[in-house]
Backbone bond lengths (Angstrom), bond angles and torsions (degrees), N, CA, C in turn:
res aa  C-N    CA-C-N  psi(-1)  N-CA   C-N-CA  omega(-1)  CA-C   N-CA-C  phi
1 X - - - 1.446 - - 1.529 111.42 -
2 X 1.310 118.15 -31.77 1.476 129.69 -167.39 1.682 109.25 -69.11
3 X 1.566 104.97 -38.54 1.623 118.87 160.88 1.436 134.62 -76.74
4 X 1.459 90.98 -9.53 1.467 92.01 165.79 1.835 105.24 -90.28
5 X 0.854 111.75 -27.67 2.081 111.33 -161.01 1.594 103.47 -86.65
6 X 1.829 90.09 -17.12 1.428 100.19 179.77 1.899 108.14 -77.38
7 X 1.579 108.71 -38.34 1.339 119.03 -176.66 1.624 116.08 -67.41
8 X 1.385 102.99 -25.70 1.808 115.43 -152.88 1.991 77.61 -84.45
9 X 1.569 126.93 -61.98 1.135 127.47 -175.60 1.398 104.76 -56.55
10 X 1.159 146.28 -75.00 1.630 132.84 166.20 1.145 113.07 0.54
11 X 1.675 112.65 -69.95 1.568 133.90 -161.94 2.007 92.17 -65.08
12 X 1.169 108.62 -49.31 1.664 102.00 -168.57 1.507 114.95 -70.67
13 X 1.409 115.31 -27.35 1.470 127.80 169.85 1.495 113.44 -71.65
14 X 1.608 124.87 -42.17 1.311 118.78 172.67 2.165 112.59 -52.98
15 X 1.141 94.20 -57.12 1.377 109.06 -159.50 2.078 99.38 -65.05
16 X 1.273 108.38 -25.19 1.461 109.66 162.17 1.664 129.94 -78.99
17 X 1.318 103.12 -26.67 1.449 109.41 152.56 1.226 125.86 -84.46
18 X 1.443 124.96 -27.56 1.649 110.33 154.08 1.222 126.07 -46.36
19 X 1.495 107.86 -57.90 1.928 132.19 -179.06 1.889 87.16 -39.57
20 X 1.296 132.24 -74.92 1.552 144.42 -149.75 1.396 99.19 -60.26
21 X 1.853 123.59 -50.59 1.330 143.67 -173.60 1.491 103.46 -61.03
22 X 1.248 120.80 -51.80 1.895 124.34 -164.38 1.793 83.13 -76.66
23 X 0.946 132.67 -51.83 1.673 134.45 -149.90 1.429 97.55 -69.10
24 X 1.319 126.23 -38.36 1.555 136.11 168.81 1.398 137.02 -92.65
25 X 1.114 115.82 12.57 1.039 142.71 -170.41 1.613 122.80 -63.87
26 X 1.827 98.33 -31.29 1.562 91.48 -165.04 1.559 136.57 90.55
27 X 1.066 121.76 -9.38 1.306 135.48 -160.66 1.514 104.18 -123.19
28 X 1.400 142.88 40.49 1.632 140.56 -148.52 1.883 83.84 -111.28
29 X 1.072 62.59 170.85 1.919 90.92 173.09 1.476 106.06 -47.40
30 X 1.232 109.95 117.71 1.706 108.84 166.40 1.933 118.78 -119.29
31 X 0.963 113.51 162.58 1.795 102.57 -173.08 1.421 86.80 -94.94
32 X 1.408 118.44 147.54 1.024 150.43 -178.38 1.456 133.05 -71.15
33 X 1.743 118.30 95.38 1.684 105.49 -155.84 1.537 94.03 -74.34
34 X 1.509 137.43 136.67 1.403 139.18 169.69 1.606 107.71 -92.12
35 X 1.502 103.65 -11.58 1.703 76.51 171.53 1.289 107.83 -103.54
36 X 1.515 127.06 36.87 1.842 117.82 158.83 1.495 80.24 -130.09
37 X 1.383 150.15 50.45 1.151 143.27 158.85 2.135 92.82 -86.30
38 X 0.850 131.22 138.40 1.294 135.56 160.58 1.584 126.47 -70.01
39 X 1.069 144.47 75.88 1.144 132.77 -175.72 1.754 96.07 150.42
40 X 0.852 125.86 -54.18 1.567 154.34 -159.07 1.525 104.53 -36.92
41 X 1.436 110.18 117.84 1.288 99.52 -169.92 1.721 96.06 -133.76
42 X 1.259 97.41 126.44 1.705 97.19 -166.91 1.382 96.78 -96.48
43 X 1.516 107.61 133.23 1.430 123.00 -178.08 2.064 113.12 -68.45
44 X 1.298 91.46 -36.36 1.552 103.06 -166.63 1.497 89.74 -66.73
45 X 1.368 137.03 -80.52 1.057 168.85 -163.85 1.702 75.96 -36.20
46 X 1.066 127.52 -91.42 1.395 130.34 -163.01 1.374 125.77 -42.31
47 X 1.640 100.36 -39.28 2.082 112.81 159.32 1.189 110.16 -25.61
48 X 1.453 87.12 -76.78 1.644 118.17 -157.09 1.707 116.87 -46.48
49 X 1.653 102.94 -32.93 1.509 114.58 -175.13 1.703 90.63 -74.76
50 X 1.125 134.91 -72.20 1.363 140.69 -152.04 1.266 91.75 -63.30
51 X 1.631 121.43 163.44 1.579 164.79 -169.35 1.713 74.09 -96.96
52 X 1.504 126.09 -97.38 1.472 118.22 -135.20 1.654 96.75 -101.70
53 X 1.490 91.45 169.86 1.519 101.28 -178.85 1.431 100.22 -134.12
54 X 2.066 103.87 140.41 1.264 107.83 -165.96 2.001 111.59 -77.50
């Protein structure tokens, strides 16, 4: 029994230091710079240069 209460607290201490670890991490949602996106071709930007529109 003593290895089990011992396993269940392990198990409840791991999963509370993950929760603390992911939350601090550094890595959250950031807005997105599009002009170092590679490929990225902005429609507006491209209007505006040209005389006609397709």
């Amino acid at each position: 029994m003593f290895i089990v209460i011992l396993l269940i607290a392990l198990s409840v201490w791991g999963v509370a230091w993950v929760i603390v670890d992911v939350r601090r991490d550094g890595y959250g949602q950031r807005a997105t710079d599009w002009s170092r996106v590679a490929g990225h071709d902005d429609a507006l930007q491209r209007a505006e240069s040209t005389t006609s529109y397709r």
